[in-house]
N, C-alpha and C positions, 0 to 999 in steps of 0.2 A: 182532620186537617193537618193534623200532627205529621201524620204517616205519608200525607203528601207532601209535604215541605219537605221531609226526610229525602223521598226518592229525585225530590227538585234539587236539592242540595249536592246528592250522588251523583246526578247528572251534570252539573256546573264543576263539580269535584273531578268525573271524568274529563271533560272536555278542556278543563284547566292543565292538564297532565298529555293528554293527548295530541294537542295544538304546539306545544314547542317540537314534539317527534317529529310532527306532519309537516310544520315549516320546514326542519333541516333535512329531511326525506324525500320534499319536494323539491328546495334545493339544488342537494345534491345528486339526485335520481330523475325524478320526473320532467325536470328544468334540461337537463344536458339529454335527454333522451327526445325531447321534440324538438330541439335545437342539432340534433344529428339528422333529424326525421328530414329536416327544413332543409340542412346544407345538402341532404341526396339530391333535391329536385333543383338543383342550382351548379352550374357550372362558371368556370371563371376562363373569360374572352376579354385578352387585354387587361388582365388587372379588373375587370368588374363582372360580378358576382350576375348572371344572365339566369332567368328560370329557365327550364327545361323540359320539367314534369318528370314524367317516368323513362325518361330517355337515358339518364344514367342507368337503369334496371334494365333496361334492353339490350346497353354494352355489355353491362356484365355477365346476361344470362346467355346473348344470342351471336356475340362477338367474339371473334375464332381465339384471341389474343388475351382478352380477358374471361370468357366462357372455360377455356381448358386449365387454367389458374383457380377458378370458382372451383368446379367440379371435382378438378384434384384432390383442393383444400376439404369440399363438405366429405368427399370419400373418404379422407384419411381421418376426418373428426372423429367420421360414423364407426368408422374401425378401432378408434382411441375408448370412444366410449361402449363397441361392444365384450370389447378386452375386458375394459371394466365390470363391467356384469355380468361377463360373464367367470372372472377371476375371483375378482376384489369381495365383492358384494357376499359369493357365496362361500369363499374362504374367513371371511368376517363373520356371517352366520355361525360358521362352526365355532372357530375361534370363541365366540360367546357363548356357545351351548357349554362349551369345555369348562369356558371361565368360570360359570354360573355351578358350576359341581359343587355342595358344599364339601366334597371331600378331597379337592383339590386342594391343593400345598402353594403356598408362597403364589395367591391369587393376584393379590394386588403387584406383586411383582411383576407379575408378567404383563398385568395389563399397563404399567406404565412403562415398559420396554419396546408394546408394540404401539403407543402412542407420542413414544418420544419422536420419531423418523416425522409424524403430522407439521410436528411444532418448528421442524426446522425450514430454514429460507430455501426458497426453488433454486436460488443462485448456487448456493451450498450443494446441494442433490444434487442440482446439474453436472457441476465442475465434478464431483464428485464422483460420481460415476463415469462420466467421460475419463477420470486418470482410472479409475477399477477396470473398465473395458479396455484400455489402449493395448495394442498388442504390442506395442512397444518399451511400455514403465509399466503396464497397470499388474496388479495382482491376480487377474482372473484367470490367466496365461497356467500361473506358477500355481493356483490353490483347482485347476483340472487337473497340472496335471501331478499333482500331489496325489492323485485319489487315481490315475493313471487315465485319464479322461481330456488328455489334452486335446487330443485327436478331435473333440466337439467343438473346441474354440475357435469361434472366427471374427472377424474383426466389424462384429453384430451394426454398430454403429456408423461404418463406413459402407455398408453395403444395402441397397434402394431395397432388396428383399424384407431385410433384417432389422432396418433401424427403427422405424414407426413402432412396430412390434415390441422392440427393447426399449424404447422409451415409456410406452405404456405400461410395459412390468413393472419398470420405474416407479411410477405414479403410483403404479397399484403397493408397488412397497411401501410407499411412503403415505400414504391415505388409507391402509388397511386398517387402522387403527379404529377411524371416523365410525366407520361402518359397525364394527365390533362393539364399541361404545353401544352405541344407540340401542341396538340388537340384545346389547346385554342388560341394558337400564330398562329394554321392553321385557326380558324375560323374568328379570327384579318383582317387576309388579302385576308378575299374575297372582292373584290369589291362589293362598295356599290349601285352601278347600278346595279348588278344583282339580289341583294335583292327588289330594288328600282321597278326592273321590275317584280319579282315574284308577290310584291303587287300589283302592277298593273294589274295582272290577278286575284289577290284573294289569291296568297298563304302569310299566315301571323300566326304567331306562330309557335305551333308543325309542323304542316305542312310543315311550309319554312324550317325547319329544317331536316326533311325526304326526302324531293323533290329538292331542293336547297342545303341546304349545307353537308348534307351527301355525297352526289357522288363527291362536289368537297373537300372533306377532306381525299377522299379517300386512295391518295398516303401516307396521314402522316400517316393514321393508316394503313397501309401496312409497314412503314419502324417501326413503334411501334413493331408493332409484329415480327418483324425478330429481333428487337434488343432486346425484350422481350423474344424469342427464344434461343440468345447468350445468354444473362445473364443467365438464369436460367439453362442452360446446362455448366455453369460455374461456378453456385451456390459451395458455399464451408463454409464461414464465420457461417451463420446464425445459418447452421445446426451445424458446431461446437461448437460455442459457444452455442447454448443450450442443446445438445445434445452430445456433443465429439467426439472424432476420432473413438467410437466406434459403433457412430449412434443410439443408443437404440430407445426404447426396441425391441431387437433381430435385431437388422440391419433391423428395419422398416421406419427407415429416413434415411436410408444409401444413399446417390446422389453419382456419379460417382464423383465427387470431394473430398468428404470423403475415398470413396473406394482405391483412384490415393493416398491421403496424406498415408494413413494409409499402403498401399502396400511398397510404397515410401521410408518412414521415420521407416516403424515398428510401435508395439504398443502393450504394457504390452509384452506378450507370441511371440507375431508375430516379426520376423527379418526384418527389411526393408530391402526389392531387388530393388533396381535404376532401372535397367533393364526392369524387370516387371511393374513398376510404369512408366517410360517412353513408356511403350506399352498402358498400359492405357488412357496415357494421348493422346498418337499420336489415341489412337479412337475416344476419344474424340472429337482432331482437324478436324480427316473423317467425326466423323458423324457432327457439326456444320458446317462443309464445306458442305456438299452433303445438308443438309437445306438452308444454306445462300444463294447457288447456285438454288435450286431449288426456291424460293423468286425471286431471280433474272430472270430467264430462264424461270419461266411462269405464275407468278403471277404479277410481276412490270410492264412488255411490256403491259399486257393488263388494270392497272391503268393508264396509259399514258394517255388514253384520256381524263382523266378528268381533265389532267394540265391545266394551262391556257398559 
């Protein structure tokens, strides 16, 4: 009876601990997220709030005027976030294998140098790089052509080719850090019997590194990329602040996150519609849900085996 009260009291213990989370979670998360779901299917005639159904989802998908704004915005996401993965994530990787050397020098060093650029505000980065890029003040001009490289410099951020691209470096500089961490706190705690025993066959360096501890770091760089996936499909800051609500040049950095503010709120000529900005944003939610689900549903069941 003892041992049952025990586990009855764990449980009351849990649940006491667990329910002030789930109110402010609910809140602030679950509350505003069906209350967006609710203003898509509703438009506003005369000042009053009219249902619609899925008629806002039709303009936006199948409407010449808001359809080529959509599709822009998810292209440029798609491109933000495959920068990212394919840049960010795997330069992070290495970064950590390096870190992880115990015979590396001034460790901690580095790794809070390339964690400092995380901690700092998007406003900061932004401005920031816009005056390093200007070909007019910025530095980037003068440290090409220091190295006699000027000849490469173009005015990255002003040109529809160039600037998605360079903003996404951006990111990747300043969130290279995140990736690295993680990568390196998974390479911490493999046990050192299994290294212990790879040498023991012969594998040691790079090797132990491709054969050994790649397959079992597997799962963190799987949960990397799906939370690398959220972020960047919720990208909004960077590109504002260096770029604006109106994404230039011509809506060539436009993210779905700019596209939702700028529907949302208005901007110069444009009227902000709630409405339409809430349908935006509830696609958003579908398509990061039908990723995060699909990470889950047939990409994590088959890293499992490499947990320990």
């Amino acid at each position: 009876m003892k041992t049952g009260d025990n586990k009855t009291h764990r449980r009351w213990h849990i649940a006491v601990f667990m329910v002030p989370a789930l109110l402010v979670y609910t809140a602030i998360m679950i509350l505003p997220i069906f209350a967006t779901m609710q203003m898509s299917l509703f438009t506003d005639i005369e000042q009053t709030q009219v249902y619609v159904g899925l008629k806002n989802f039709r303009t936006l998908f199948l409407d010449e005027h808001w359809s080529d704004h959509f599709w822009n915005a998810l292209g440029n996401n798609t491109w933000f976030f495959i920068i990212h993965m394919a840049v960010q994530n795997p330069i992070g990787i290495l970064l950590a294998a390096i870190l992880s050397s115990p015979r590396l020098r001034f460790a901690a060093f580095y790794r809070t140098v390339f964690i400092i650029p995380a901690i700092l505000s998007f406003v900061i980065v932004g401005f920031a790089w816009k005056l390093i890029l200007s070909p007019l003040w910025g530095i980037a001009p003068w440290m090409l052509d220091s190295v006699g490289l000027k000849s490469l410099f173009a005015p990255w951020l002003g040109k529809e080719e160039y600037a998605l691209t360079t903003l996404a470096l951006v990111s990747v500089w300043q969130f290279i850090g995140i990736p690295m961490l993680l990568i390196y706190a998974a390479l911490l705690s493999i046990p050192e019997e299994v290294l212990e025993a790879g040498e023991c066959d012969g594998i040691t360096g790079a090797s132990a590194f491709w054969k050994i501890k790649l397959p079992l770091i597997l799962p963190s760089i799987g949960i990397i990329s799906i939370l690398t996936f959220v972020g960047n499909f919720n990208a909004f800051d960077l590109i504002y602040a260096a770029q604006g609500a109106l994404a230039g040049p011509n809506y060539s950095t436009d993210i779905l996150g700019t596209f939702m503010y700028r529907t949302f709120f208005g901007n110069q000529l444009q009227l902000g519609d709630a409405n339409m900005g809430a349908t935006i944003a509830s696609a958003m939610f579908v398509i990061i849900l039908i990723g995060v689900c699909f990470y889950l549903f047939a990409i994590q069941r088959r890293l499992r085996r490499y947990e320990f």
